[in-house]
C-alpha positions in Angstrom: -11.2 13.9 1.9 -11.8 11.3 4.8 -8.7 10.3 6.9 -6.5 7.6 5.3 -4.8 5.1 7.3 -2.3 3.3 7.3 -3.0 -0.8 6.0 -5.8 1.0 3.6 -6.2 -0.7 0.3 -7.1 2.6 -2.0 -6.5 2.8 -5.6 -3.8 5.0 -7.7 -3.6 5.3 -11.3 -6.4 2.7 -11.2 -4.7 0.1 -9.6 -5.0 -1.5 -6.1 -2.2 0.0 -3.8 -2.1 -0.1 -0.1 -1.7 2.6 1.9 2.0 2.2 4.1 2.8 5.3 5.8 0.6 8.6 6.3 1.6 12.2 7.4 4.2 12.9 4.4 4.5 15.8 1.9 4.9 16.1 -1.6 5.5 19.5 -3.4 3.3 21.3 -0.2 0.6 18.5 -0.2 -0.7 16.1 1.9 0.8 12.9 1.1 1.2 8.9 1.6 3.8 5.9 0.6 2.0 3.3 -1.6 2.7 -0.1 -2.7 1.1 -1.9 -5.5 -1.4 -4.9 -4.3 -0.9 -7.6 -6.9 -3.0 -11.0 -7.1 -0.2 -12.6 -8.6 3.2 -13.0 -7.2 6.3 -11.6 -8.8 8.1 -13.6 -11.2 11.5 -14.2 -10.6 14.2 -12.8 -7.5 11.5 -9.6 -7.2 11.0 -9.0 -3.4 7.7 -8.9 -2.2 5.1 -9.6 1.2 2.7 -11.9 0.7 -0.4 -10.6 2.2 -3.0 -12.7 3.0 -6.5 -11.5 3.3 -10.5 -12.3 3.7 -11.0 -11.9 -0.5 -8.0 -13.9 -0.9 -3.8 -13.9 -1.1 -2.3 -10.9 -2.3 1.6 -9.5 -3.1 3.0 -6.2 -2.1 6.2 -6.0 -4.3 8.7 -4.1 -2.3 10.4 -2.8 -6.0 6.7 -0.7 -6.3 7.1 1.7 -3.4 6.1 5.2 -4.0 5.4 8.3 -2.3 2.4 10.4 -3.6 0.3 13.0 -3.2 -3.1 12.1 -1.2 -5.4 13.9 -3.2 -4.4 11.5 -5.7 -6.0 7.8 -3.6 -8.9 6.9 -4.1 -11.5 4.4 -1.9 -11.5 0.9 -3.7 -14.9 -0.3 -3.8 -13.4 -3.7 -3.8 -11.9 -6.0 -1.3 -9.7 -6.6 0.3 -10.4 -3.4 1.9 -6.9 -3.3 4.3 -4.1 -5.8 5.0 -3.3 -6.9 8.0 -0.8 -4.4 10.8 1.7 -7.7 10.8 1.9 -7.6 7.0 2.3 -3.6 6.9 5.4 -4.1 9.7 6.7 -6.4 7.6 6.3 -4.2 4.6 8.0 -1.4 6.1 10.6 -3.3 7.7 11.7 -4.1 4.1 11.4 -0.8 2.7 12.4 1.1 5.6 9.7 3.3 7.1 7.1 3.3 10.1 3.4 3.3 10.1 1.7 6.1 10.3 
């Protein structure tokens, strides 16, 4: 598997996430906090970074967090293609965490 990185837009479960923080584990396995990329923004009082890109403005709801196991990302062959490092600090500020 090629190196993730940190600010990668991958997919999971066939949607787009973006990859927040590298170098975890999961049951023995490599692994990597996700959050969900959404086009649309999230109705209500639902915290979330907007993240604006070259394909366009995207959300990162900060209620869609997750830590998973590597093997489990796969390349989007779609853009965005990775968010910018001042969105991901602001990402993890929210959620607690540092890049990776």
């Amino acid at each position: 598997m090629a190196s993730l990185k940190a600010g990668m837009v991958m997919k999971h479960n066939h949607q787009k996430v973006v990859i927040l923080q590298t170098g975890l584990s999961s049951e023995g396995a490599e692994a990597v906090k996700i959050a969900r990329l959404s086009t649309r923004r999230p109705a209500g009082s639902a915290r979330s970074v907007e993240a604006k890109t070259w394909a366009g403005v995207y959300w990162i709801p900060l209620d869609q967090v997750s830590v998973v196991k590597a093997a489990g990302v796969v390349y989007a062959a779609t853009g965005p293609g990775r968010v910018s490092k001042e969105t991901l600090k602001e990402v993890l500020k929210e959620v607690g965490g540092t890049s990776g």
